[in-house]
Each structure stands twice: as C-alpha cells, then as structure tokens.
PAZAPA-4460 file (N, C-alpha, C; in steps of 0.05 Angstrom, whole numbers, plus 32768, in hexadecimal, padded with zeros to 4 digits):
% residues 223
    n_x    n_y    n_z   ca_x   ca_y   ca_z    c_x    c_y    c_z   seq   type   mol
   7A68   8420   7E95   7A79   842F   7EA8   7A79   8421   7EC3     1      X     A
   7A61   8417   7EC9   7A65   8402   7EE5   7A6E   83EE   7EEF     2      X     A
   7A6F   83E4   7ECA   7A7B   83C7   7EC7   7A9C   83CE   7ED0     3      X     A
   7AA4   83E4   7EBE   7AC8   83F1   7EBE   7AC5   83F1   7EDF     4      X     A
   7AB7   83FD   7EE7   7AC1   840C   7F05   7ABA   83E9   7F1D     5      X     A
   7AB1   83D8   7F16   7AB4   83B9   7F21   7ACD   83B2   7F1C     6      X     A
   7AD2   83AB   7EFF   7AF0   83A2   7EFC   7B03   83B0   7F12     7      X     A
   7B09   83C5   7F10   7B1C   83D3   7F1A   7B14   83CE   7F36     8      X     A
   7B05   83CF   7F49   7AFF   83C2   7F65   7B0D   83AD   7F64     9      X     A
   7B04   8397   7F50   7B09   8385   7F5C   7B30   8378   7F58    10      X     A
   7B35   838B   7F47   7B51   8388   7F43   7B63   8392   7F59    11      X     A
   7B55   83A0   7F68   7B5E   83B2   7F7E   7B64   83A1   7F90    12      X     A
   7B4C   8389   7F92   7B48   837D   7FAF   7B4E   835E   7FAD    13      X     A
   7B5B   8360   7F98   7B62   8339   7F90   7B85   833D   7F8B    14      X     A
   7B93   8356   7F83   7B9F   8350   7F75   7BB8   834F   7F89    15      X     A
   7BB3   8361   7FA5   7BC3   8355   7FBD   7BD5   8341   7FC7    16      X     A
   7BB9   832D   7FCB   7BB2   8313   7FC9   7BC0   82FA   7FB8    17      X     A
   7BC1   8305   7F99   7BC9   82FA   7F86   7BEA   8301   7F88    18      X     A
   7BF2   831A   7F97   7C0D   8315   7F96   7C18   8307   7FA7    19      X     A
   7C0C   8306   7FC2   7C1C   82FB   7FD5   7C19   82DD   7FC9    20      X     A
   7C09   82CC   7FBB   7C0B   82B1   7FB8   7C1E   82AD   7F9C    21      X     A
   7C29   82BE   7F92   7C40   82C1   7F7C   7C55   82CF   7F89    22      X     A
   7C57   82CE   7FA0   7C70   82DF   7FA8   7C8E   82CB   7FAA    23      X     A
   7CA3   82D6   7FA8   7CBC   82C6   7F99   7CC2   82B9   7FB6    24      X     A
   7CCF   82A4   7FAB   7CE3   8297   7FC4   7CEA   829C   7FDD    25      X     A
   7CE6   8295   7FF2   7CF3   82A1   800F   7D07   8293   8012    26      X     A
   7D24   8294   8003   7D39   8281   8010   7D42   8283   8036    27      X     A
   7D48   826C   8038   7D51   8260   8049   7D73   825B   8054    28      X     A
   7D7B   8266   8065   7D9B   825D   806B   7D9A   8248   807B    29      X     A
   7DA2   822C   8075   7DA3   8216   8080   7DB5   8210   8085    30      X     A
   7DC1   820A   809D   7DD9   81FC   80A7   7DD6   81F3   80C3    31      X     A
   7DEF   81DC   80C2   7DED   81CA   80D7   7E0E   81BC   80D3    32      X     A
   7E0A   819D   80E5   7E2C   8195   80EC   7E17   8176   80D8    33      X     A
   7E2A   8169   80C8   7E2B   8155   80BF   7E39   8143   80D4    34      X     A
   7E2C   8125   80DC   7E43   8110   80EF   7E3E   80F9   80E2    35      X     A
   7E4D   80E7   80EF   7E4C   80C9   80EB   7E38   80C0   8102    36      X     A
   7E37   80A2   80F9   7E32   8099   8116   7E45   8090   8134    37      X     A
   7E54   80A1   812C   7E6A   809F   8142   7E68   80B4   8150    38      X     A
   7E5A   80C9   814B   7E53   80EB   814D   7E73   80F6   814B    39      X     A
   7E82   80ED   8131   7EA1   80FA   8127   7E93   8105   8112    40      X     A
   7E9A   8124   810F   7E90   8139   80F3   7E9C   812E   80DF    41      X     A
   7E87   8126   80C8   7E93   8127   80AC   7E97   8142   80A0    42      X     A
   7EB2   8137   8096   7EBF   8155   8088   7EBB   8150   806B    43      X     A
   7EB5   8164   8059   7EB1   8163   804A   7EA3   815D   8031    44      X     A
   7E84   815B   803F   7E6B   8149   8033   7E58   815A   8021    45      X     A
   7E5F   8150   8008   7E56   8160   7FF0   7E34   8161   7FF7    46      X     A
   7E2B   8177   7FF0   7E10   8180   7FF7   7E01   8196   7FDF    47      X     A
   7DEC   818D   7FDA   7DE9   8191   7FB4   7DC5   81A7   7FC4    48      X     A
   7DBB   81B7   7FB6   7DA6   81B4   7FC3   7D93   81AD   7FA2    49      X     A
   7D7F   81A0   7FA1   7D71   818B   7F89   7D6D   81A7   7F78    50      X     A
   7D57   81BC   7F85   7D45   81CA   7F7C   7D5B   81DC   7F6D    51      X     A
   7D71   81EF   7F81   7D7A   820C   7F73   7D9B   81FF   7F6D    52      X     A
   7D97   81E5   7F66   7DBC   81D7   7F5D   7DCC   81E7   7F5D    53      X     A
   7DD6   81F3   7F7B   7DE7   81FB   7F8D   7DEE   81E5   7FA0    54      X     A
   7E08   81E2   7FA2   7E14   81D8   7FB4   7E27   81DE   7FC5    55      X     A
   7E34   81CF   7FDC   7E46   81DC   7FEE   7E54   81BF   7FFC    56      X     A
   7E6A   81CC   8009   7E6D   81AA   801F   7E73   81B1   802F    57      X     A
   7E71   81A5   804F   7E7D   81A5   8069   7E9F   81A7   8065    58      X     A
   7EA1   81B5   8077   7EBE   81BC   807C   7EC6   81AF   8097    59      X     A
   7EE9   81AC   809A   7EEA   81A0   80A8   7EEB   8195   80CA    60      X     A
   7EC9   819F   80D1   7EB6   819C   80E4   7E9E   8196   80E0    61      X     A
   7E9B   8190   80C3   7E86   8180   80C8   7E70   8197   80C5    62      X     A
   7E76   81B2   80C5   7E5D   81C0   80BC   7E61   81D7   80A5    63      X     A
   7E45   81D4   809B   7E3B   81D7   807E   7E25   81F5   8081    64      X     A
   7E25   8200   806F   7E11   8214   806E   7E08   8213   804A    65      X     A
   7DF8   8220   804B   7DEB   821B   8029   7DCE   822D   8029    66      X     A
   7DC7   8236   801B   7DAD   8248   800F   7D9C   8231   8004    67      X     A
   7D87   8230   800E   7D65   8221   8006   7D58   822E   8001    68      X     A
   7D3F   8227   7FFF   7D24   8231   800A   7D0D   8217   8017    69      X     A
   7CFE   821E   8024   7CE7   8209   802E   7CDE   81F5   8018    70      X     A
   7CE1   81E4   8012   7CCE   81CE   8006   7CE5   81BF   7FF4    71      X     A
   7D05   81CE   7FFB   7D1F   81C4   7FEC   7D2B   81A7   7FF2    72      X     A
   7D33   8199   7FE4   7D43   8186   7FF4   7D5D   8182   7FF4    73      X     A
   7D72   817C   8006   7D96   817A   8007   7D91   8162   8007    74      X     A
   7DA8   815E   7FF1   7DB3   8144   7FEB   7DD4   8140   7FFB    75      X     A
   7DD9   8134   8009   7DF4   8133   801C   7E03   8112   8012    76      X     A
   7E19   8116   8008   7E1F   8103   7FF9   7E42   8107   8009    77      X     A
   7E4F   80F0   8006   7E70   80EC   8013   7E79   80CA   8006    78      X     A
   7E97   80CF   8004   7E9A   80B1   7FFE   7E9F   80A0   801F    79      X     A
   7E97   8087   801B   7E99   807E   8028   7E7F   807E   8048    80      X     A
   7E6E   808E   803C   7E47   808F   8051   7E35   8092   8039    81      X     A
   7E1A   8085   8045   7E0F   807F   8030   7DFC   80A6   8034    82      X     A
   7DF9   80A6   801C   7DE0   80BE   8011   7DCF   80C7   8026    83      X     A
   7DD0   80E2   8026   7DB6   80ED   803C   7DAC   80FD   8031    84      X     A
   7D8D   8102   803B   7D7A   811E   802F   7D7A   8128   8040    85      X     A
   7D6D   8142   8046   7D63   8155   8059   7D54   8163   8043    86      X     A
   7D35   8167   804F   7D21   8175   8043   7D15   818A   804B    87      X     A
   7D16   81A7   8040   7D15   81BF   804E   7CF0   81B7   8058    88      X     A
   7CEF   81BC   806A   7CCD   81BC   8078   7CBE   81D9   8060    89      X     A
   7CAF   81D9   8056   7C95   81E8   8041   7C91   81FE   805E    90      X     A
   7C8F   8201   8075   7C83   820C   8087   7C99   8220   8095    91      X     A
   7CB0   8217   808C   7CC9   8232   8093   7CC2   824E   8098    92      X     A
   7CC6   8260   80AC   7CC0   827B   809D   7CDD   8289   80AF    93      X     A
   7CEA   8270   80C0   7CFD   8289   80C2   7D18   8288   80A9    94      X     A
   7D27   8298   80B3   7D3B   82A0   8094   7D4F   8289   8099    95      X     A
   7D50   8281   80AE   7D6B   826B   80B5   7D5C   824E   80BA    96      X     A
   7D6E   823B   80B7   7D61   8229   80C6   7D72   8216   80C5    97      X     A
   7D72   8204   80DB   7D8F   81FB   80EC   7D87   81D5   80F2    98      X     A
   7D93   81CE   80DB   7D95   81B1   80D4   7DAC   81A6   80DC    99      X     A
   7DAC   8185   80F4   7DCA   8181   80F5   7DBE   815D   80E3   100      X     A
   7DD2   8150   80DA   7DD0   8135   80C4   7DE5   811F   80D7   101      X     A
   7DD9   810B   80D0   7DF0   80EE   80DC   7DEE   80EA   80C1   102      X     A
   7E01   80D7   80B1   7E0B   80C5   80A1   7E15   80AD   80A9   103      X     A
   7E04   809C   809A   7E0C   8080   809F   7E1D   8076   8095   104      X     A
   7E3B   806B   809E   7E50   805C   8091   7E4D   8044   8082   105      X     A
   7E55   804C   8064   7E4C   8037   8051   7E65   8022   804E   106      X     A
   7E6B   8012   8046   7E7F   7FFF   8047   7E7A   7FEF   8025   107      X     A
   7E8D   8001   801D   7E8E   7FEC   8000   7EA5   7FD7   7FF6   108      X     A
   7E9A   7FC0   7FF8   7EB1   7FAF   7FF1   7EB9   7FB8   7FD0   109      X     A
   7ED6   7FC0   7FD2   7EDD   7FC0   7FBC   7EF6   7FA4   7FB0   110      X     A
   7EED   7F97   7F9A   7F03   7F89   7F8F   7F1F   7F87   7F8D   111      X     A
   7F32   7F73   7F93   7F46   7F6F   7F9A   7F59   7F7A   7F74   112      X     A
   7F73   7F82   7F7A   7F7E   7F8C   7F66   7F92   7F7D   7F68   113      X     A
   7F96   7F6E   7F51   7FB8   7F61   7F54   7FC8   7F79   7F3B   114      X     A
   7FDE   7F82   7F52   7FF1   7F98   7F41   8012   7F82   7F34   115      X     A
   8010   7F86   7F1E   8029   7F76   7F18   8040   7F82   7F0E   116      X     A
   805F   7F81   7F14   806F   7F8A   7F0E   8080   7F97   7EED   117      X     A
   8068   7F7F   7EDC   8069   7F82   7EB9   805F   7F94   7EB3   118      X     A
   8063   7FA3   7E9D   8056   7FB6   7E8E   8049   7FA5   7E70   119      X     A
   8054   7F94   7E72   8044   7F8D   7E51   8048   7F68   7E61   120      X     A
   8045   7F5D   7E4B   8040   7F37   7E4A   8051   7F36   7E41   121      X     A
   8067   7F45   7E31   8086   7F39   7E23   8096   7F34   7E3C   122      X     A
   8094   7F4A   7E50   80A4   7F53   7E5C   8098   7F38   7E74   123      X     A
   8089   7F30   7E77   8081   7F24   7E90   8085   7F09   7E7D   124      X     A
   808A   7EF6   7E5F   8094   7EE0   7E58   80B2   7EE4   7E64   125      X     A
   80B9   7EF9   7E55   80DA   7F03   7E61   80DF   7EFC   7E83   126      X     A
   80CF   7F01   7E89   80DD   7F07   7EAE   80DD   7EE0   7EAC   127      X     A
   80C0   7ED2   7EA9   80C2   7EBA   7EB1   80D9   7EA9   7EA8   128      X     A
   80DE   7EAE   7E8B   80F5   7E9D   7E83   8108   7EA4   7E8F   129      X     A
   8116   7EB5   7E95   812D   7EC5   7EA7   8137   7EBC   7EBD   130      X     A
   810C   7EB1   7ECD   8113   7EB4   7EE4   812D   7EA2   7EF9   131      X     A
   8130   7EB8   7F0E   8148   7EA5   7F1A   813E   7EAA   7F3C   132      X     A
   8134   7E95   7F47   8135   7E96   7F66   8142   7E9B   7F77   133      X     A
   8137   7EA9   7F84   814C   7EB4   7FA0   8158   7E9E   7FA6   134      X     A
   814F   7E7C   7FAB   8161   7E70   7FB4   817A   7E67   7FA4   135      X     A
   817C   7E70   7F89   8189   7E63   7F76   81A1   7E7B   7F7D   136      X     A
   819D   7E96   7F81   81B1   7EA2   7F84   81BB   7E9A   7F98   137      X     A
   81AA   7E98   7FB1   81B7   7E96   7FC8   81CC   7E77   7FC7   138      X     A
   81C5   7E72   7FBE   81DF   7E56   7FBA   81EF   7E59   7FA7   139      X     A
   81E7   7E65   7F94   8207   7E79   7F86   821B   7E85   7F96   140      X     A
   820F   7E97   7FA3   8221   7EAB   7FAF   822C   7E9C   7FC2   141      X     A
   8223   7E7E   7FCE   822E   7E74   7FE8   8249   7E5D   7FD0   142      X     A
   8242   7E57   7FB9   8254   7E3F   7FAC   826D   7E57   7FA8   143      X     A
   8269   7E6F   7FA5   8282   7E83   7FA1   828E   7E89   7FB6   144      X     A
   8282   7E8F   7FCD   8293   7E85   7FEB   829D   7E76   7FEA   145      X     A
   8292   7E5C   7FF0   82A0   7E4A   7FF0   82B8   7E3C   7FDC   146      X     A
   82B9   7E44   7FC2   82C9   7E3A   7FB2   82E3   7E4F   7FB9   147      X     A
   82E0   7E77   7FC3   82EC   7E8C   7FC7   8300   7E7B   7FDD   148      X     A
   82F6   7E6E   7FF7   8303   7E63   800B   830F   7E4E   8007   149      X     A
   8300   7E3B   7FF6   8317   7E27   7FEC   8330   7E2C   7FDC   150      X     A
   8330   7E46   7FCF   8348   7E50   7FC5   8357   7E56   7FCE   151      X     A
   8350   7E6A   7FE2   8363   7E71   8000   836E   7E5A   8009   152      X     A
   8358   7E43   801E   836D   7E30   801B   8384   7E20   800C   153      X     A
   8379   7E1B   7FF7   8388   7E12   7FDD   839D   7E18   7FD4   154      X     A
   839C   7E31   7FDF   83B2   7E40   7FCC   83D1   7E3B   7FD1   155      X     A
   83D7   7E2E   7FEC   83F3   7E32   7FFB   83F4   7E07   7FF6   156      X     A
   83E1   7DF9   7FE9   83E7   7DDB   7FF7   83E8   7DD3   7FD9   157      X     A
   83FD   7DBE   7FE8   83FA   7DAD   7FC6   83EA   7D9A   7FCC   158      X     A
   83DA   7D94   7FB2   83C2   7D82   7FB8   83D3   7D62   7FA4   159      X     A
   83DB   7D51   7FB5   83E2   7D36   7FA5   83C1   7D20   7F99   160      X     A
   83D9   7D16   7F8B   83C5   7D08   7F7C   83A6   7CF7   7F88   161      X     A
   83B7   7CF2   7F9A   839B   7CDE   7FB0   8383   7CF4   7FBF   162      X     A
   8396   7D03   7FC3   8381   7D1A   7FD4   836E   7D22   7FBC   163      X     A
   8374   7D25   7F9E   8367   7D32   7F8E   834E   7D21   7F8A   164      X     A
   835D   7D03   7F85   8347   7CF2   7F7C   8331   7CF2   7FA0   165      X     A
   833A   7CEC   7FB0   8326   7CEE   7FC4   8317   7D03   7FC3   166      X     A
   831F   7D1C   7FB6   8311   7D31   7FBA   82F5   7D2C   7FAD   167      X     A
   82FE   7D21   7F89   82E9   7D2A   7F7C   82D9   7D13   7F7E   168      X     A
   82DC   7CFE   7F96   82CD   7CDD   7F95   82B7   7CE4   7FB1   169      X     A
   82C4   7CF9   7FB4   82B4   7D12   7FD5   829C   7D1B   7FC2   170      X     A
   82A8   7D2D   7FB3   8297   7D40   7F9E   8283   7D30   7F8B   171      X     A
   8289   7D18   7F81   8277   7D0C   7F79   825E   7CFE   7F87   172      X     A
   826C   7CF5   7F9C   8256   7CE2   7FB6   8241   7CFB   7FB9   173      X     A
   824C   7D18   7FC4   823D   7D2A   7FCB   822A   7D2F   7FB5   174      X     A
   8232   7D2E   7F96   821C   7D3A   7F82   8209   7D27   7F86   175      X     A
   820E   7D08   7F7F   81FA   7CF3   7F85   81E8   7CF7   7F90   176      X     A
   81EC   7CF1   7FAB   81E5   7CFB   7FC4   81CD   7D0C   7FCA   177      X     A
   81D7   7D20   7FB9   81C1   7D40   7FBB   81BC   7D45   7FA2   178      X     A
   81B2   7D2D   7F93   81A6   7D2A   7F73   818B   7D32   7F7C   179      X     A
   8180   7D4B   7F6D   815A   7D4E   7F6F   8154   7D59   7F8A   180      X     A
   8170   7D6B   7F9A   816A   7D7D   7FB0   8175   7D8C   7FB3   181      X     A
   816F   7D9A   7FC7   817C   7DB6   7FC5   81A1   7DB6   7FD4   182      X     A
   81B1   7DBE   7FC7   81C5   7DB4   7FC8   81CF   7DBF   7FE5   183      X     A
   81E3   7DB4   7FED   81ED   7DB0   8012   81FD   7DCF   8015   184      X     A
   81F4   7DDC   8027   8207   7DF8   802F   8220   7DED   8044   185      X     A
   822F   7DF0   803A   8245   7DE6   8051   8249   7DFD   8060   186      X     A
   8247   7E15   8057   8243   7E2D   806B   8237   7E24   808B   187      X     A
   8229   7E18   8085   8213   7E12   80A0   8214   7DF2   80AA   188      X     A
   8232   7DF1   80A9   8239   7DCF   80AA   824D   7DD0   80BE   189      X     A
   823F   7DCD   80DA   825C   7DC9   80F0   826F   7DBE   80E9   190      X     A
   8273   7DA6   80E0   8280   7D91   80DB   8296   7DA4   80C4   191      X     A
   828B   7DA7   80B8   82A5   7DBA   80A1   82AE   7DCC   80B3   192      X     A
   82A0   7DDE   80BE   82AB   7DF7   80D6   82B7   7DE3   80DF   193      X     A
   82B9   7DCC   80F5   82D0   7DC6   8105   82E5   7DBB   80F8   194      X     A
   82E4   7DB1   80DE   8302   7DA9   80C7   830A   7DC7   80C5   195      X     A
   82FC   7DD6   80B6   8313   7DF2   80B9   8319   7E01   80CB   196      X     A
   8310   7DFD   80E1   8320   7E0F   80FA   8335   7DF8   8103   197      X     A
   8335   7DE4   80FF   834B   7DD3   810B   8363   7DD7   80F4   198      X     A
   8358   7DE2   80D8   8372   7DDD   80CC   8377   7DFF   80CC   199      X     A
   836B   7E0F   80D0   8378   7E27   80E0   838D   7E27   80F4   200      X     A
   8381   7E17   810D   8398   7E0F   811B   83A9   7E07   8117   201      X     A
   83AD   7DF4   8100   83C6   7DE7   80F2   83DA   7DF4   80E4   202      X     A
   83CD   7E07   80DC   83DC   7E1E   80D0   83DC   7E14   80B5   203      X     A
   83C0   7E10   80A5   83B2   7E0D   8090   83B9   7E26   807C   204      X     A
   83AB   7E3A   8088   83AD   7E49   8074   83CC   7E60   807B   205      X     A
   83DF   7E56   8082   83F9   7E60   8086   840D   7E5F   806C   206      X     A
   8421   7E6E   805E   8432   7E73   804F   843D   7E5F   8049   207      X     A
   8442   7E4A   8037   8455   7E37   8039   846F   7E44   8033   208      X     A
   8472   7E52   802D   8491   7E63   8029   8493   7E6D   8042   209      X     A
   8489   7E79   804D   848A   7E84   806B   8496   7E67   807A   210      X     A
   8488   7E50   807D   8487   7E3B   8090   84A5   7E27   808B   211      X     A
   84B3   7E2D   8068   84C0   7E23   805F   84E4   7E39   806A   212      X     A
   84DE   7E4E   8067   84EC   7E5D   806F   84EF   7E57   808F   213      X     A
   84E4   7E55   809F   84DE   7E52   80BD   84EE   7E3A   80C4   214      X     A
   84E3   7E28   80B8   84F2   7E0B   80B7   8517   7E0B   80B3   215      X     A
   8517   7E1B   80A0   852A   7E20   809B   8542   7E28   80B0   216      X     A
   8537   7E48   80B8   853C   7E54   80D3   8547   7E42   80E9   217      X     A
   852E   7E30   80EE   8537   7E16   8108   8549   7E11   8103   218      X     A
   854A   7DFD   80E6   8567   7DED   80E6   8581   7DF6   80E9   219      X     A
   857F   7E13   80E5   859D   7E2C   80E4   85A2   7E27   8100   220      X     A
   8588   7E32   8112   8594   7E30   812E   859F   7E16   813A   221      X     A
   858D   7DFC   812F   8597   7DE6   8136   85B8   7DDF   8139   222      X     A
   85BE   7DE2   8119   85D9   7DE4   8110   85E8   7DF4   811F   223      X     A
***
C-alpha cells in the first residue's frame, strides 16, 4: 500500500515537468522586405520553409510573411540571385519575428542560340539551290528600267543599219569589258544622264508623226 501511495506522488510531481518538455510547437510569424544589393525590393522570391514545406513569395515590395517556428530554416530562392537561408534562432519566444534578407545577383552565362528560318533540311537544300541575292535582283529590276526606257526612246526612231551595228560592237566591248564583274548601272552614270537630257532637248523622245505633220504645216505657210 506504500509502495501504491509513492507511485502516485511521484506521478504527481514529475508529470508537470514531463509535459512542458513535450509540449507542441510555438509557431512563429516571420516577415520582413527581401532586397538586392542595390537595396531595390525583389518581387516575388519563392520562399519554402525546410521543416513544415509551406511556402509563400514576396509580393511586389519585396515583402514576405510565412509561419515557422524557432530552430526552422527559409529557403529564399529567385531567378536570376543566388539562394538564401534564414534560420529561425531555437531561443524565439515571441509569436512574431521580423527578418529583412539581401540577395546576391547571380549572373548566368547562358549559350548563344542560332534560330533559323527552315523547318526541316529539305526545305533549307531547297532555299540554297533557289537561292537568289539581293544583288542579283537589284540588277534585274535596274536591266528592266533600263531596257523599259530604251523602248520609250526607241520607239519613235528608225534605227539604220550602221547605228545597229555600232550599237551591238558598244554592247559587246561592254560585255568583255565587265567579264567576271559585277555588271555597270548606267542608272548612276552621269555621262548617260547628260546623252539623255541633251536628246530630250532635241526632241528625242517627240512624235515623229507630230514633228512630220508640223513640218508639213511650215511648208503650207511658206507656200
């Protein structure tokens, strides 16, 4: 019976004791401002906590709130800064506790991307065989000017036999000439500009029926 009536003392006077050192969790409300080293708020810095894998992120100011407890650690993670911890202090006892973080700007070289216009390798044999250079058009579209204006002129003159052959003994010297180069713009050839404005003035590109009729006219009045 003395032995019973000890137990029970002593269960009385330990078992206090024994709760407060099993007593549950005291969470913690932790918050603070996340920055750079520029002291500019990072927005939006994912924040994990290890122990109760809850997480949260800064909003955009840079501050964060989240539930701990003492002996927890935050993991603070963002692209572009490298990784931060914050470790709740074991010695906490008030209910809040007010953490501000810098993050260091990480700098990752990332690899260069060549983006190419093909969708497959048929299509990019295709383009090469095809291909045609800007400069190849651009001297198309100038040999169709120029042949468009030689028509215009052309069109009102009779070309005799000598003029023809001089023409094409012109046209040949020139191909020679500009064998294995890039062929001559007369567009951008004073020398041609001052032959056709002089035969403008001449009244080059004038009606010969007009000029024949006119002629005509004179001699009436003459008469």
């Amino acid at each position: 019976m003395n032995r019973l009536v000890s137990i029970i003392v002593y269960i009385f006077i330990f078992l206090p004791a024994l709760s407060q050192e099993i007593s549950p969790l005291r969470y913690v409300q932790v918050h603070g401002i996340v920055f750079d080293n520029e002291n500019t708020p990072v927005r939006y810095v994912n924040i994990i906590s290890r122990c109760l894998r809850t997480g949260t992120e800064t909003d955009e100011r840079g501050i964060f709130s989240i539930i701990s407890y003492p002996g927890d650690t935050l993991i603070f993670s963002s692209i572009g800064y490298q990784p931060a911890f914050i470790r709740i202090p074991p010695g906490v006892d008030s209910p809040v506790y007010t953490v501000d973080l810098m993050m260091n700007i990480d700098t990752i070289n990332i690899g260069s991307v060549l983006v190419l216009p093909w969708r497959t390798y048929e299509e990019f044999k295709r383009a090469v065989v095809e291909y045609v250079s800007p400069m190849e058009i651009e001297i198309t579209n100038m040999e169709n000017n120029l042949a468009l204006i030689k028509s215009q002129i052309n069109k009102d003159m009779d070309i005799t036999p000598e003029a023809g052959h001089r023409y094409a003994m012109q046209q040949e010297a020139e191909r020679i000439m500009t064998r294995n180069q890039t062929p001559v713009n007369n567009l951008f050839n004073p020398f041609a500009w001052a032959k056709f404005i002089d035969g403008l003035k001449n009244g080059l590109l004038k009606n010969k029926e007009s000029k024949k009729q006119k002629d005509r006219d004179n001699n009436t009045d003459y008469d």
